[in-house]
C-alpha positions, 0 to 999 in steps of 0.5 A: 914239521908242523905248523899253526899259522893264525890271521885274523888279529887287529884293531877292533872298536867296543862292539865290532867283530874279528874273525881269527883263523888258524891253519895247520901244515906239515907232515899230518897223520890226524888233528885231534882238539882244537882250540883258541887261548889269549894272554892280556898284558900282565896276566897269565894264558887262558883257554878261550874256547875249543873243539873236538875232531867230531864239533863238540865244543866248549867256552871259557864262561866270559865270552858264551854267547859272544865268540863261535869256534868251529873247524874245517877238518879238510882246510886243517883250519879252526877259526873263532868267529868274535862279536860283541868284542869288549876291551877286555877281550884284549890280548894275543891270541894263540892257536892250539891244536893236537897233532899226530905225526907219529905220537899225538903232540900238542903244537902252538902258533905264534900268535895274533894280536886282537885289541878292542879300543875306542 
């Protein structure tokens, strides 16, 4: 059984910062990708950002420059670092990861709300 447990999630005003962490648990051989989505109300599930086992990383165009993924292979943890929050960057946030147990497996968290509000 494997886990992803986000935190993080919150009420930030125009221009704050939050950072999201996502934990990963359970009976683990190995973690491949890693990577953050977000869903805003009425619209579909979007790649925010991810990060291969050996750092490289990759942004949806919207927030280079303004959000920071990175890992801690050790902690089984992956975060993403946002600054410059826009009300736009609103929505739930969802933690992805490629699990191995036996097979390599995409596994999902259950979500962290970020709203950006004044």
């Amino acid at each position: 059984q494997v886990q992803l447990v986000e935190s993080g999630g919150g009420l930030v005003q125009p221009g704050g910062s939050l950072r999201l962490s996502c934990a990963a648990s359970g009976s683990i051989f190995s973690i491949g990708d890693m990577g953050w989505y977000r869903q805003a109300p009425g619209k579909e599930r979007e790649l925010v950002a991810t990060i291969t086992s050996d750092g490289r990383t990759n942004y949806t165009d919207s927030v280079k420059g303004r959000f920071a993924i990175s890992r801690d292979n050790a902690k089984k943890t992956v975060y993403l670092q946002m600054n410059s929050l826009e009300p736009e960057d609103t929505g739930v946030y969802y933690c992805n990861a490629d699990v191995q147990v036996w097979k390599m497996r995409p596994y999902w968290g259950q979500g962290t709300q970020v709203t950006v509000s004044s």
